[in-house]
C-alpha positions in Angstrom: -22.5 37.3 64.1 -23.4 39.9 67.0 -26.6 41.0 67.8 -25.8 44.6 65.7 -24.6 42.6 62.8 -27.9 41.0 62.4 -29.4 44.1 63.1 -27.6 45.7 60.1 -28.6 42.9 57.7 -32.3 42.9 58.3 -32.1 47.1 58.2 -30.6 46.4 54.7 -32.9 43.5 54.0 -35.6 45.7 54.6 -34.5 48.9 53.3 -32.6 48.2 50.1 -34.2 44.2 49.4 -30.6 43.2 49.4 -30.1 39.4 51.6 -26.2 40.5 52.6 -26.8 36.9 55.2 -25.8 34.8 52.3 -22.2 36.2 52.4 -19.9 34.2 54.2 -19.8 35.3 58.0 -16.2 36.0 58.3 -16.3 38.0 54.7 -19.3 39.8 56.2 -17.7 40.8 59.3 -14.2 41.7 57.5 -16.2 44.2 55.8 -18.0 45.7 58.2 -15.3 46.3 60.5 -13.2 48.1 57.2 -16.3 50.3 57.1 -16.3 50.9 60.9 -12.9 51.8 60.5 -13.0 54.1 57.5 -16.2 55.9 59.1 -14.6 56.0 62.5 -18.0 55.2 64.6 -17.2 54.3 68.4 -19.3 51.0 68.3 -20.6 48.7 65.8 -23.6 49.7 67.5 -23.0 53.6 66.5 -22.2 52.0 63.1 -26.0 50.7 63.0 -27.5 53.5 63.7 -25.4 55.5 60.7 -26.1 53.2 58.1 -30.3 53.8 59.1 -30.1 57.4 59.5 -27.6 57.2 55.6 -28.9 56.2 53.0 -25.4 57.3 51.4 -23.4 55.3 54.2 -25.9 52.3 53.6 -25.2 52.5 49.9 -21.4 52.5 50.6 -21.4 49.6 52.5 -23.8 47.5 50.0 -21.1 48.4 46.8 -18.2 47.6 49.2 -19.7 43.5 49.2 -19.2 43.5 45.3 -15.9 42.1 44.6 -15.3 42.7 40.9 -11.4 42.4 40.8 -10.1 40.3 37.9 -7.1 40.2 35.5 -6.2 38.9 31.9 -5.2 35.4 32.2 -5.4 35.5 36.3 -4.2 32.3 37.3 -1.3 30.9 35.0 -1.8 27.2 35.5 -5.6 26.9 34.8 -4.8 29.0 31.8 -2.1 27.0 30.6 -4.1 23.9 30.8 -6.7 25.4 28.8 -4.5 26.2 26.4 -2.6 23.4 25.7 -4.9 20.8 26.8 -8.5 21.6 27.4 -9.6 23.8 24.8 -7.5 21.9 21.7 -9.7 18.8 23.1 -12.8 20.6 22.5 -12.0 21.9 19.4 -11.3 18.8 18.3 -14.6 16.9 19.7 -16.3 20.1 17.6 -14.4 19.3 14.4 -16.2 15.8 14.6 -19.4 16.8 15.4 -22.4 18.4 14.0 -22.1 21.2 16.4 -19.2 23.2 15.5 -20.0 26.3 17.8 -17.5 26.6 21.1 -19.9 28.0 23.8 -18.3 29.2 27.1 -19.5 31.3 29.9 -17.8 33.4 31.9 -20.2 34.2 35.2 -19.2 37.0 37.5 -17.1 38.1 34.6 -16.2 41.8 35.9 -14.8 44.2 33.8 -14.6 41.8 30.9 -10.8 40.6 31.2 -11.6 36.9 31.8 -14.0 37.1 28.9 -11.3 38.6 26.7 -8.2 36.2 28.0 -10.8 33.1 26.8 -11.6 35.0 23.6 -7.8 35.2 22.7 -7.1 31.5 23.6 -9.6 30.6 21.5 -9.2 33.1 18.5 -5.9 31.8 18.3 -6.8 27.8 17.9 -9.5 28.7 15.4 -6.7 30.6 13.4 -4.5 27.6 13.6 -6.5 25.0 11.5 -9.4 25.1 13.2 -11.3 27.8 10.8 -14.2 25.4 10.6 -15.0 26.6 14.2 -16.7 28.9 15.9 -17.1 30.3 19.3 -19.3 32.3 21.6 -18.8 33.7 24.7 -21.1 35.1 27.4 -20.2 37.3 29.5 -22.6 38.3 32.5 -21.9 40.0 35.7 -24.3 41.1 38.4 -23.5 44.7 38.6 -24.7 46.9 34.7 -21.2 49.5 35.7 -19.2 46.3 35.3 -21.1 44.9 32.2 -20.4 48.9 30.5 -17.2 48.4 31.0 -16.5 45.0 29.9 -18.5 46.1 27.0 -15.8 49.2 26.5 -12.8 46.5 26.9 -10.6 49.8 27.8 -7.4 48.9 30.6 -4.3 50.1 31.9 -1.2 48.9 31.4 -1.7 47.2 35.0 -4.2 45.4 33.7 -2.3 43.5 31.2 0.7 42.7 33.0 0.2 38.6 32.2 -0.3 39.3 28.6 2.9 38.6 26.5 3.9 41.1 23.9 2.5 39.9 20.8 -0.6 38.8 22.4 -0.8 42.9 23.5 0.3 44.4 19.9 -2.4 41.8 18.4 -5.6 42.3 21.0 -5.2 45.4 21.5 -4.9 49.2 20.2 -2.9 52.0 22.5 -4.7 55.3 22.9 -4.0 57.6 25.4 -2.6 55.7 28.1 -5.6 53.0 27.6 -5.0 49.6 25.9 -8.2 49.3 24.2 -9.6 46.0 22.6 -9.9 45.2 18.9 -13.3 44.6 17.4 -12.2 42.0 15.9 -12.2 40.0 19.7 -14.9 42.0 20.7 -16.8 40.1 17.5 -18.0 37.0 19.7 -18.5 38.2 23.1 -22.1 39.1 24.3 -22.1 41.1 27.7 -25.1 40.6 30.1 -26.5 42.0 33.6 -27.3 38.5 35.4 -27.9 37.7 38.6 -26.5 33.9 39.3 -29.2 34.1 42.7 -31.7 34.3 40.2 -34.8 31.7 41.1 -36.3 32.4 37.3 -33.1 32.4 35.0 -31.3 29.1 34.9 -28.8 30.8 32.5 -28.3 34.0 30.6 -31.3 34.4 28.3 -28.9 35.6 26.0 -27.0 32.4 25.1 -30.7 30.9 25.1 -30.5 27.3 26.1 -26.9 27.2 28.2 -25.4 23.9 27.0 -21.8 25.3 27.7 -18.6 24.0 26.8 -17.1 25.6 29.3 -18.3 27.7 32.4 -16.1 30.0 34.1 -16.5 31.1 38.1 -13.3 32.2 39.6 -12.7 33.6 42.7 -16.8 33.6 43.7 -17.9 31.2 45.5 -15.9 31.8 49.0 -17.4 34.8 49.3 -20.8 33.2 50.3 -22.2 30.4 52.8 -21.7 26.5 51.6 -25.9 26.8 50.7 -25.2 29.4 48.4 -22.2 28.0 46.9 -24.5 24.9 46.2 -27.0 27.1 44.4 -24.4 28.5 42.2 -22.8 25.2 41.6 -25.6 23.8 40.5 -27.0 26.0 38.3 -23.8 26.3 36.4 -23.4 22.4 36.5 -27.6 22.4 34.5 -26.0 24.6 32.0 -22.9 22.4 30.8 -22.7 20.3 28.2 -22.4 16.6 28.6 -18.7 16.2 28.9 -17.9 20.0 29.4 -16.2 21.8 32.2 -16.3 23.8 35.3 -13.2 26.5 35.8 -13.5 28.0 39.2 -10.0 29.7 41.4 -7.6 27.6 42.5 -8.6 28.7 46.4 -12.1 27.2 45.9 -11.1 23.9 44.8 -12.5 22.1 48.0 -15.2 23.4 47.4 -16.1 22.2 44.5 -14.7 19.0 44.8 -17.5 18.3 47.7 -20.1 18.5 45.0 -19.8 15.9 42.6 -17.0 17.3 40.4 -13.6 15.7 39.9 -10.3 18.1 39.0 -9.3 17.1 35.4 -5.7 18.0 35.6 -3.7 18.6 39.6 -3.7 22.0 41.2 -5.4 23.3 37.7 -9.3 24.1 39.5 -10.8 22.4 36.0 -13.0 20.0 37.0 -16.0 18.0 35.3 -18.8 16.5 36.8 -18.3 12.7 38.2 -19.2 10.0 35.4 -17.4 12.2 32.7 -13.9 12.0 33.6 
């Protein structure tokens, strides 16, 4: 990075106790220059000395680092593994266990539509001779505006656009141009602020003890530098269960296959770590 980049990340570091160096350099850059652009300074170097002299502009830039994009049932392949393949397995390992609770989290879960899609999935296999079952889902998200409205479950139409039509007439209720989500999926979902950069919190306090089924972290980690992708690998990888599994997006797949995990099915980015599969 130039000389005003660093400038701009220690003036942030320093003004807001936000580390922005742990974002990948090229993401970091990328978004600089969009702000450069859309606040027409002459130099990054004019851009510096805005951002000191605003605290809105400073503000602006900060909230334009959190990605919080995500869609029901994103990526088809991962989710049509899980459902035909991954989550039936686990449902039946639970039906011969003692432990017949399904945990799963969904980290960096946005708005809540990840969180939702699993919650169908599973809803669905539980109803279909699985009734001795049950599941939990956390739900946790840096950012408290995106845990809000994860907790509303309220979307557009566009936001739905991978559900089929009975899974929309079933999940959800139509009000006013909004597609709002039935209590009855809302029943096992717990919503959480957490930070996964968080020295302390090895998972969210609200599931306890971690020991997931199932974690899910799409479409994260290639926004930060390989040191922090380790951190967040690992943390997640402390909180699975023996024989559980890692979902991350189909773009980070290298990644995580440099740290100990194996993919479980081609192209599907569902991996478990080595000695499991």
């Amino acid at each position: 990075m130039e000389e005003s980049n660093r400038q701009i990340t220690e003036f942030l570091k320093q003004s807001y106790g936000i580390n922005v160096s742990k974002f990948d350099d090229s993401f970091l850059i990328r978004s600089l220059q969009k702000s450069q652009i859309e606040t027409l300074p002459s130099s990054e170097k004019v851009y510096s000395s805005s951002l000191e002299k605003n605290e809105i502009e400073g503000k602006a830039f900060l909230e334009s680092l959190n990605i919080s994009y995500t869609e029901f049932f994103r990526n088809s392949l991962t989710f049509a593994v899980l459902e035909r393949i991954i989550l039936p397995s686990i449902c039946l390992k639970k039906g011969k266990s003692k432990q017949k609770e399904i945990r799963v989290w969904s980290a960096a879960c946005a708005a809540g539509p990840e969180a939702y899609s699993l919650a169908i999935l599973l809803e669905e296999l539980i109803n279909d001779g699985n009734d001795k079952l049950n599941y939990r889902i956390f739900g946790t998200d840096q950012k408290n505006s995106q845990v809000k409205e994860a907790q509303k479950g309220q979307y557009v139409a566009a936001n739905l656009n991978n559900l089929n039509l009975r899974r929309v007439n079933q999940w959800f209720t139509n009000k006013d141009d909004k597609y709002i989500v039935n209590q009855e999926l809302k029943r096992n979902i717990d919503f959480s602020v957490f930070d996964l950069f968080d020295e302390q919190l090895g998972c969210p306090p609200a599931s306890i003890f971690g020991d997931f089924d199932l974690v899910v972290c799409a479409n994260l980690l290639f926004y930060y530098k390989p040191e922090y992708q380790k951190m967040i690998l690992e943390k997640m990888g402390n909180c699975i269960a023996k024989g559980g599994y890692l979902i991350t997006g189909e773009t980070e797949r290298d990644i995580v296959l440099k740290h100990n995990y194996c993919e479980v099915y081609p192209q599907s980015a569902i991996f478990q770590k080595m000695g499991y599969w």
